[in-house]
C-alpha positions as CSV (number, residue, x, y, z in Angstrom):
1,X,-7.3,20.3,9.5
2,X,-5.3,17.3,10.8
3,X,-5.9,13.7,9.9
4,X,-7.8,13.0,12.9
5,X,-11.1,15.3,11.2
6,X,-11.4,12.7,8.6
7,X,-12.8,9.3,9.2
8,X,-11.6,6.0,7.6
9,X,-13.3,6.4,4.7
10,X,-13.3,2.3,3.8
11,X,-13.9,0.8,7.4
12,X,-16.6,-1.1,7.9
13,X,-19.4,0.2,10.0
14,X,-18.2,3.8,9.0
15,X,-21.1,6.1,8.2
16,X,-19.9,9.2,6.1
17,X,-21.1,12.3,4.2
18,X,-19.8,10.9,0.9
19,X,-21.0,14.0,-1.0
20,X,-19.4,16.1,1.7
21,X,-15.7,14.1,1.8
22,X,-16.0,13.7,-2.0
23,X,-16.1,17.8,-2.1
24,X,-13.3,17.9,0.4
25,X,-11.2,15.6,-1.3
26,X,-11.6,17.9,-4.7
27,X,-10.9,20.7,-2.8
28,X,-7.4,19.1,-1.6
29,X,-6.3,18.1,-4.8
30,X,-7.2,21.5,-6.7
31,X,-4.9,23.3,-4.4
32,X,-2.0,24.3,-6.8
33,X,1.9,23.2,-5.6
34,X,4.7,20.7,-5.6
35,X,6.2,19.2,-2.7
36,X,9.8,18.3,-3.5
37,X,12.0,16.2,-1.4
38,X,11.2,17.9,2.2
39,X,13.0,17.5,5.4
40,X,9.6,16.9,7.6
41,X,6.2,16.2,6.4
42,X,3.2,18.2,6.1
43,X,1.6,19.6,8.9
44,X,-2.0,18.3,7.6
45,X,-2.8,15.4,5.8
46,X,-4.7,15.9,3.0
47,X,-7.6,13.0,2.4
48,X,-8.6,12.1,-1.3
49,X,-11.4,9.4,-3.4
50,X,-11.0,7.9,-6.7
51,X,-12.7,4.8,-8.5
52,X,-10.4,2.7,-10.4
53,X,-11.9,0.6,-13.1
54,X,-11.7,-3.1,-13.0
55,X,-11.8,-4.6,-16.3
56,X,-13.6,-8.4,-17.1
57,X,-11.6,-10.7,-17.9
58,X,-8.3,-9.2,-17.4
59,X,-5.6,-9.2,-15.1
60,X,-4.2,-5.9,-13.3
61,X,-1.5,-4.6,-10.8
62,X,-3.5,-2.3,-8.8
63,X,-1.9,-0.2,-5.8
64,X,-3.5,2.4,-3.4
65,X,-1.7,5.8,-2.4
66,X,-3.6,6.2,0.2
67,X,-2.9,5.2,4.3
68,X,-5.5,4.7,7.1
69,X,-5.5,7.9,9.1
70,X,-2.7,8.1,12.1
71,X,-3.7,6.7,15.6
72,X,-0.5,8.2,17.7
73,X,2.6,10.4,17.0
74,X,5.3,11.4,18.4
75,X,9.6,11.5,18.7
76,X,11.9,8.8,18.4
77,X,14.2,9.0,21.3
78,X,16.6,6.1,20.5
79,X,16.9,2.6,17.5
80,X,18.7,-0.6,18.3
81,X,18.6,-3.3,16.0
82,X,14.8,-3.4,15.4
83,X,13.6,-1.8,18.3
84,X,12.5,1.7,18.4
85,X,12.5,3.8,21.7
86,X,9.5,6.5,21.2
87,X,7.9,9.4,23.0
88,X,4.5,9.2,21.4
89,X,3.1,13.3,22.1
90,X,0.1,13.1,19.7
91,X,-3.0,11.2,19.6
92,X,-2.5,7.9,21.7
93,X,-0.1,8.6,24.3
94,X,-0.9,6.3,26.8
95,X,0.3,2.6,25.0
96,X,-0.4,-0.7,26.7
97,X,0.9,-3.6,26.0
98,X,0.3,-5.3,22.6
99,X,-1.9,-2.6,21.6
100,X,-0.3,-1.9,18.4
101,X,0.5,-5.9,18.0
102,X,-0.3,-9.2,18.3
103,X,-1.9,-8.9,14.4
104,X,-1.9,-12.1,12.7
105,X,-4.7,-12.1,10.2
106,X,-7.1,-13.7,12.0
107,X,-10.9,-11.9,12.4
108,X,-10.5,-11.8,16.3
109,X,-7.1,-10.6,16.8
110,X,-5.6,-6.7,16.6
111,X,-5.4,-4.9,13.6
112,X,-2.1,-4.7,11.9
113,X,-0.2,-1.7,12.8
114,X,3.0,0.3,11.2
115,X,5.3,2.9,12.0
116,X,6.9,5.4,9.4
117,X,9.6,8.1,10.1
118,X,8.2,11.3,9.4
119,X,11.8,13.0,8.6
120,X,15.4,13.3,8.8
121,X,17.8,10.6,7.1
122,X,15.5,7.9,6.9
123,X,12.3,9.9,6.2
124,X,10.2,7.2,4.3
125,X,10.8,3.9,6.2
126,X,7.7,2.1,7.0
127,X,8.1,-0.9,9.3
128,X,5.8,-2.9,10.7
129,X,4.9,-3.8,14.8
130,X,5.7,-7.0,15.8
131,X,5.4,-6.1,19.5
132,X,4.4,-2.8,21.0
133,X,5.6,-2.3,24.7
134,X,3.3,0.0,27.5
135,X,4.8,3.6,28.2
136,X,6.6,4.0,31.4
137,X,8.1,7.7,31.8
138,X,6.8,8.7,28.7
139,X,8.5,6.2,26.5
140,X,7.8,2.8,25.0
141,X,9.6,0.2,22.7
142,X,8.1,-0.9,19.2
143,X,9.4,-4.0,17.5
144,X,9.5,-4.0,14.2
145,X,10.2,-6.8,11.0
146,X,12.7,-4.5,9.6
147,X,15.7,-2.1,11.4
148,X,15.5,1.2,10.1
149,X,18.9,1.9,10.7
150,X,20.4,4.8,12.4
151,X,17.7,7.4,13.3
152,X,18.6,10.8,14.6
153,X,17.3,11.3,18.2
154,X,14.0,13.7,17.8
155,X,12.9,11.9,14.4
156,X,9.0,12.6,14.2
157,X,6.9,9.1,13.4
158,X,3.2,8.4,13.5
159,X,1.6,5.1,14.2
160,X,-1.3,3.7,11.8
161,X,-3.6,1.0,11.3
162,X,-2.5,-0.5,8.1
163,X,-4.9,-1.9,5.0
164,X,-6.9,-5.2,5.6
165,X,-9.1,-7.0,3.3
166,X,-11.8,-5.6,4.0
167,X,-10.6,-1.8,5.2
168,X,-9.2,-1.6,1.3
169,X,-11.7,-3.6,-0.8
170,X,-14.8,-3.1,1.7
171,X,-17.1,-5.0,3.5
172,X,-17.8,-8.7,2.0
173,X,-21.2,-8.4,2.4
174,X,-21.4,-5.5,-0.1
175,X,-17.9,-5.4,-1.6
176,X,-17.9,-5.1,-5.9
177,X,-15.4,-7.7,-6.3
178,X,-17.5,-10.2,-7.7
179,X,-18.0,-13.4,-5.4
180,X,-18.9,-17.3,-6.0
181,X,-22.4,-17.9,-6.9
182,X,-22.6,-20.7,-4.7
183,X,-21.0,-22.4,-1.6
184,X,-18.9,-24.7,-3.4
185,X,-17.4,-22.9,-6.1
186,X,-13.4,-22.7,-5.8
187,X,-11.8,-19.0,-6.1
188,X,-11.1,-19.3,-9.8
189,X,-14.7,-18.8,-11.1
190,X,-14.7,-15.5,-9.4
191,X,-12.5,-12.5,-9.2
192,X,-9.1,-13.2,-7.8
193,X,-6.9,-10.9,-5.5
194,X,-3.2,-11.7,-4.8
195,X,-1.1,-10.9,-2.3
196,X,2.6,-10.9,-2.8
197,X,4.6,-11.8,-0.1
198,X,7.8,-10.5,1.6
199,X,9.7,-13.4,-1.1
200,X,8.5,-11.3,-4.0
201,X,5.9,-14.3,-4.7
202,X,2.3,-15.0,-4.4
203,X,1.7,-15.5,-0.2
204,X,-2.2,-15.4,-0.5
205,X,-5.3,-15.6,-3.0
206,X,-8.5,-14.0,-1.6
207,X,-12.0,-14.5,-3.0
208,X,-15.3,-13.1,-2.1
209,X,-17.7,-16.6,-1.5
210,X,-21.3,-17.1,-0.6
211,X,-21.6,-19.3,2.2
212,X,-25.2,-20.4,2.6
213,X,-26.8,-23.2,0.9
214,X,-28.6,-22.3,-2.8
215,X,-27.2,-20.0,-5.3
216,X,-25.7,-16.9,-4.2
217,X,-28.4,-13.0,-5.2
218,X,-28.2,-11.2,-7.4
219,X,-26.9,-8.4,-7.1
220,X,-24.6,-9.7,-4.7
221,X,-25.1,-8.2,-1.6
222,X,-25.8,-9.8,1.3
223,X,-24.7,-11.0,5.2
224,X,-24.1,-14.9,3.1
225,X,-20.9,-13.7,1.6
226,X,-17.5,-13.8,2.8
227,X,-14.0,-13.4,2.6
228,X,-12.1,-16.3,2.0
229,X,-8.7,-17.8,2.0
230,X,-6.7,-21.2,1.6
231,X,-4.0,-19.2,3.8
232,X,-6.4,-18.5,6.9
233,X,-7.0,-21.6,8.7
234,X,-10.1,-20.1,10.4
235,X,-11.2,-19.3,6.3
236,X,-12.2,-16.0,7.0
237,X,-9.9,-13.6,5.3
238,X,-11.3,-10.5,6.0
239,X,-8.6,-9.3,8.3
240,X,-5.2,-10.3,5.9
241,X,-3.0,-7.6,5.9
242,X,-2.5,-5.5,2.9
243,X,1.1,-3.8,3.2
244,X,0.3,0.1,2.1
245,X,2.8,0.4,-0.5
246,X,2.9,-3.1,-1.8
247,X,1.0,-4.0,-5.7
248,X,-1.8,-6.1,-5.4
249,X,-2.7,-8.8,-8.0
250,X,-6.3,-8.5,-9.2
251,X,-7.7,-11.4,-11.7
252,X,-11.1,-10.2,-12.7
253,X,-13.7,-13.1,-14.4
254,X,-15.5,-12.0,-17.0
255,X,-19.1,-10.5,-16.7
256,X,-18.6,-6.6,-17.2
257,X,-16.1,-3.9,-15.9
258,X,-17.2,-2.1,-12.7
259,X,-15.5,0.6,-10.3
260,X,-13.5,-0.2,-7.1
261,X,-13.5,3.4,-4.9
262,X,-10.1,3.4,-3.1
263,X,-10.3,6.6,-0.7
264,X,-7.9,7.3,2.9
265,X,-5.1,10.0,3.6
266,X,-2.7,11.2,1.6
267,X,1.1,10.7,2.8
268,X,3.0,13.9,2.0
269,X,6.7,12.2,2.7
270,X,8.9,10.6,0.6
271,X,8.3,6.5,0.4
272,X,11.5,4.6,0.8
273,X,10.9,1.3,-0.6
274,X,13.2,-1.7,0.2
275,X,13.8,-4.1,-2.8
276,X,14.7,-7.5,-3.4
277,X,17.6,-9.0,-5.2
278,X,17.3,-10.7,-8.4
279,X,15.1,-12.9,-9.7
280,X,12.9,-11.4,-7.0
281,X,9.7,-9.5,-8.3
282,X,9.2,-6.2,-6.4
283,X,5.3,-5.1,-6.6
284,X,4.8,-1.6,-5.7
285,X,2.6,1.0,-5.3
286,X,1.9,4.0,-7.1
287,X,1.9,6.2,-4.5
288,X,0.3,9.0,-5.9
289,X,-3.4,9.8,-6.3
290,X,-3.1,10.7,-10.0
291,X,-1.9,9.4,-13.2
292,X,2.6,11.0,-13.1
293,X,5.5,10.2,-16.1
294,X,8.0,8.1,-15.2
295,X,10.2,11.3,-14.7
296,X,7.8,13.2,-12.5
297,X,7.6,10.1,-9.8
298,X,11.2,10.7,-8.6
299,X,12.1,7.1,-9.3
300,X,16.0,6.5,-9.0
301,X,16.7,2.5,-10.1
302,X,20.7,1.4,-10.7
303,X,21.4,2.9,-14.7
304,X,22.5,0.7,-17.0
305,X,23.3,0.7,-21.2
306,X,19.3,-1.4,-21.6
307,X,17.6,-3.7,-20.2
308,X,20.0,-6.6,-19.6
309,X,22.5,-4.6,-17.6
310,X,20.0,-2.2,-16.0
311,X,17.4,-2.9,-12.9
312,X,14.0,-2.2,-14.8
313,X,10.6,-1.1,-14.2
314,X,7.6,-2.5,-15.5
315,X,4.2,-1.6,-16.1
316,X,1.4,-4.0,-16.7
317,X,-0.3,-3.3,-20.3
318,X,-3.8,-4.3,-18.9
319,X,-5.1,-4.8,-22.5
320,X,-2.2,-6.9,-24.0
321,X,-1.8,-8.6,-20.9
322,X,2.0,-8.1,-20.3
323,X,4.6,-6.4,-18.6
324,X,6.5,-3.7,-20.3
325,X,9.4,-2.9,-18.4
326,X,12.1,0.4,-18.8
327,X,15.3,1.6,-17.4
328,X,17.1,4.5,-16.8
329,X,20.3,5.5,-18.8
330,X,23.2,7.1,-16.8
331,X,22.4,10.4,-17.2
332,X,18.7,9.1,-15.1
333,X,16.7,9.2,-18.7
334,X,14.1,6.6,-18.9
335,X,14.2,4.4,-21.8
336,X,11.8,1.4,-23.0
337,X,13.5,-1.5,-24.7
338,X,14.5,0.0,-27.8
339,X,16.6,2.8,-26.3
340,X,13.8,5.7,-26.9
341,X,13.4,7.8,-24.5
342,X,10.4,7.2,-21.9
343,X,10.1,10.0,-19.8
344,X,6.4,10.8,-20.7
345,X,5.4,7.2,-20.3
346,X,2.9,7.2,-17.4
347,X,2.2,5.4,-14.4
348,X,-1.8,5.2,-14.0
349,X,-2.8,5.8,-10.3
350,X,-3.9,3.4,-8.3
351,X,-2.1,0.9,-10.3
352,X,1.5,-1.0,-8.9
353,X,4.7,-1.3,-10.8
354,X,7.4,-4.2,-10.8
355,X,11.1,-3.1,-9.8
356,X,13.6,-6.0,-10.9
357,X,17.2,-6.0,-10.2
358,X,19.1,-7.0,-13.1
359,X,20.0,-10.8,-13.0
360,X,24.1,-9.6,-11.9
361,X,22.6,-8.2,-8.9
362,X,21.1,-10.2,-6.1
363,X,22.1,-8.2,-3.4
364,X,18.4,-6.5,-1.9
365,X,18.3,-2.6,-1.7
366,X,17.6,-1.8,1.6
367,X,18.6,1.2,4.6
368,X,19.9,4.1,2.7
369,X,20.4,2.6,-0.6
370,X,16.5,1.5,-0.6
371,X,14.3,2.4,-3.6
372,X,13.0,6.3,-2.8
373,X,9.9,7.7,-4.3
374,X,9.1,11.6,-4.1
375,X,6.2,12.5,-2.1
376,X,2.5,13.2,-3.3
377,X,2.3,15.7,-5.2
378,X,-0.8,17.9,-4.6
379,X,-3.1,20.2,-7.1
């Protein structure tokens, strides 16, 4: 079963068989094994459903692991600079020009679109298309924001849609991020979600807001709500691109906790994450689709003696509302801020974690020395 047999699960318009994919997921993830660092991906992509709690009144650092399902694959025949020479063999093989491009968050232009190296060297890079050429001869150029580096000749990739707005949190009209109750309320009387930027900072605020005169139903469902943004000019936010690996900022009002059902395929390479310098904040991604220890995710940060001289990970204590951040010792032991060891400390999925550089080091990790996370790991 490839990716193609499974539909994207949180588009809108998508009709599904949730008791039928729901089964299928469970069935995926009761299949016993542990992928370690592999050379190539998997062969099929396993696809997977979970709710994640959103609690009132508090603020969280959520994270999918899952991706939209792959549109084209292929071989990478060349890399200059941040152009990529492929032979797409899979899927899509026929591109035209700007079909995986022109994105830029607006509701009437293209999706966004990434590329990710499905093995050698660089297995893990994700970048994302700036400008997709048409094949001639079999072959076609993708831009990208970020060079991969060198890329062996013959590297497999695969081409996806990336998350939106509304692919990840659902349709606005029926979406359970709790909206405005009427036209004029500002974003902070209703449930918040941030989107940190490429700085390591706060690029975007996104709010669910009823647009038509009177108060807003109850429940709220209905064609009068919207997503909205101070960052699209156009104010509808429903197309903002949600970088699949990036943490998310959700700021939920009080009023009762509710479930958010995250759902998509289920990578099965290693990530490879780049990472800012300091005082950048790096928000990212659990990429797995169950709760892991801090020593089963694979994580590798630069060691240090505690917390001054050490890059750190933190994860966001939902209930005390704070970061709590730990480091690896140089024999790669995690440690939380009194030196005991944290190995068993766990990561929650679909939660995001903050990477920090220590404040000696504000050099970015990126190419070969970039963050690297194991792949899922499957039961």
């Amino acid at each position: 079963m490839n990716s193609n047999s499974f539909r994207k699960l949180n588009q809108k318009g998508d009709t599904i068989d949730m008791k039928r994919t729901l089964n299928i997921a469970l069935s995926v993830l009761s299949l016993a094994g542990i992928f370690a660092q592999p050379l190539h991906a998997g062969l099929a992509t396993p696809t997977g459903i979970f709710n994640k709690t959103i609690v009132s009144g508090k603020t969280q650092y959520l994270g999918t692991p899952f991706v939209r399902p792959e549109v084209s694959t292929g071989e990478i025949s060349s890399v200059s600079g941040t152009q990529i020479t492929v032979t797409p063999k899979g899927g899509d093989v026929s591109y035209t020009v700007g079909e995986y491009s022109g994105y830029n968050g607006t509701a009437e232009m293209n999706e966004p679109y990434i590329i990710e190296i499905l093995d050698g060297d660089l297995i893990g890079y994700i970048g994302f298309i700036t400008s997709c050429g048409a094949t001639s001869g079999g072959s076609a150029v993708i831009t990208v924001d970020v060079a991969p580096g060198a890329v062996t000749s013959g590297a497999r990739y695969a081409i996806r849609p990336d998350w939106t707005v509304e692919t990840l949190f659902g349709d606005a009209t029926a979406s359970p991020i709790r909206a405005t109750t009427t036209s004029k309320r500002a974003s902070a009387t209703t449930d918040e979600i941030q989107l940190v930027g490429s700085n390591g900072r706060v690029a975007s605020t996104i709010f669910r807001k009823w647009t038509l005169s009177g108060n807003a139903p109850s429940p709220q469902i209905g064609a009068g709500f919207q997503w909205a943004s101070a960052s699209v000019s156009s104010g509808d936010a429903r197309k903002l691109r949600v970088p699949y690996s990036n943490g998310i900022i959700l700021k939920a009002i009080a009023g009762g906790d509710y479930n958010l059902t995250l759902a998509g395929d289920l990578r099965e390479a290693r990530l490879r994450k780049e990472i800012l310098g300091s005082p950048r904040l790096n928000f990212v991604a659990n990429p797995f689709a169950k709760d892991l220890p801090l020593k089963d995710t694979g994580i590798k940060i630069t060691a240090g003696s505690g917390l001054v001289d050490a890059d750190t990970l933190g994860i966001w204590d939902v209930g005390a509302g704070a970061l709590v951040s730990y480091y690896q010792d140089s024999n790669g032991i995690w440690r939380d801020r009194f030196g005991a060891n944290a190995s068993g400390v766990t990561i929650a999925k679909g939660t995001a974690v903050v990477i920090k550089r220590a404040s000696s080091r504000t050099t970015p990790l990126t190419g070969a020395e970039a963050v690297k996370i194991n792949p899922v790991i499957v039961y």
